[in-house]
C-alpha positions in Angstrom: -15.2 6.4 9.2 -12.3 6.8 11.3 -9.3 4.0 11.7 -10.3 2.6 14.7 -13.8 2.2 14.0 -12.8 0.6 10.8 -10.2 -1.8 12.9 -13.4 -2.8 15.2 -15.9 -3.7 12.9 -13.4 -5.8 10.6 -12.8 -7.3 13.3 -16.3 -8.0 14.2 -17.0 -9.3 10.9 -13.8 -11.5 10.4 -15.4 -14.6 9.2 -17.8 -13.0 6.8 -14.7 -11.0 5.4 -12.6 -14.0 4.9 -15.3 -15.6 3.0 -15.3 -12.6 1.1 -11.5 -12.7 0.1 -11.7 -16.5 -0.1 -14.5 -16.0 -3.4 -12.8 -13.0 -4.9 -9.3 -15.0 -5.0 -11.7 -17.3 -7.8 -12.3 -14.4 -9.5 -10.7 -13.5 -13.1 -8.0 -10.4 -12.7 -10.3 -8.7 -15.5 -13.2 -9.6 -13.6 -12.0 -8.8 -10.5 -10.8 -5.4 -11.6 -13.8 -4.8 -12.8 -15.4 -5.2 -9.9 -13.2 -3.6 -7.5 -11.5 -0.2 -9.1 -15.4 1.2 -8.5 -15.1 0.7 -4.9 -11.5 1.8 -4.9 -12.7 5.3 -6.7 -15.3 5.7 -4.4 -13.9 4.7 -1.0 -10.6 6.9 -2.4 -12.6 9.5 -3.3 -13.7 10.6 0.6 -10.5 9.8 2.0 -8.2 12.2 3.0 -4.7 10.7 2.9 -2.8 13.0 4.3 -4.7 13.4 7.6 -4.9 9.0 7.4 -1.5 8.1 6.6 -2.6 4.2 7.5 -1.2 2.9 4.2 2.0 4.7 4.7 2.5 3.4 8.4 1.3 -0.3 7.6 2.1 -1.3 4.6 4.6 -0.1 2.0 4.2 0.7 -1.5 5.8 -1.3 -4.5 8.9 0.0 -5.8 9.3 0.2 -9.8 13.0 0.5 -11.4 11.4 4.3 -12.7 10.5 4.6 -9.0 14.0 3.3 -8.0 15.7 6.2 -10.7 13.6 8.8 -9.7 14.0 8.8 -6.0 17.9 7.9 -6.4 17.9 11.0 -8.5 16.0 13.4 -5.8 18.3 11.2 -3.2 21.7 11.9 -5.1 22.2 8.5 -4.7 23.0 5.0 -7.4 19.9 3.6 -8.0 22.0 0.3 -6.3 22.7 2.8 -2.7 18.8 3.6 -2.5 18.0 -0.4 -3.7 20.2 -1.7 -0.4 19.6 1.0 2.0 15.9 1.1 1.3 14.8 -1.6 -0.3 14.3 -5.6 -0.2 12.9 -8.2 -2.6 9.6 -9.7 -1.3 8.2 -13.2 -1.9 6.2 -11.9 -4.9 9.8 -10.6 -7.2 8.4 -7.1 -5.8 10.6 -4.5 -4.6 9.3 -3.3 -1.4 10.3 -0.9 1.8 13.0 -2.9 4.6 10.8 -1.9 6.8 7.2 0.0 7.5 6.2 3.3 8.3 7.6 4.5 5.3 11.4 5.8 5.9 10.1 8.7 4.0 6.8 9.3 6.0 7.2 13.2 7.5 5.3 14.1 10.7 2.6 16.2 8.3 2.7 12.9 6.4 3.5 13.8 3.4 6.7 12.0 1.6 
């Protein structure tokens, strides 16, 4: 399914999906995971990422400290330099991108 035809019928089916979200938030984490690491596999599984590139242009990833020294490393940069020129500290402790696409997003979308 293609982006936009994905955009349109979420759209069409707002209500249903925020009943959906509203009984999975009740949900156990182990449950939960249970239930949705399946559908992540599967719905992963024919995506091509690299020709979608949605994730990287919407939303960011989360940032781990190993993340953080990796990337500083490849950057030649203090892990602090990337942390303050990349980086901010969202409402959930999370480290997370300033700001979205990706700062690292190339035009063939790959990092």
């Amino acid at each position: 399914m293609d982006l936009a035809q994905h955009k349109e019928l979420s759209q069409l089916k707002r209500k249903e999906n925020k009943q959906f979200f509203k009984r999975l938030k009740k949900l156990k984490p182990k449950v939960l995971d249970k239930l949705i690491h399946p559908l992540h596999d599967e719905v992963f599984a024919c995506t091509n990422c690299l020709k979608c590139a949605n994730c990287c242009t919407t939303t960011g990833p989360l940032f781990t400290d190993k993340d953080i020294n990796r990337i500083s490393k490849h950057l030649r940069i203090k892990p602090s330099e990337f942390t303050e020129k990349y980086l901010r500290i969202d409402e959930d402790r999370d480290y997370v991108l300033q700001s979205v696409p990706c700062t690292f997003l190339g035009m063939d979308n790959y990092c």
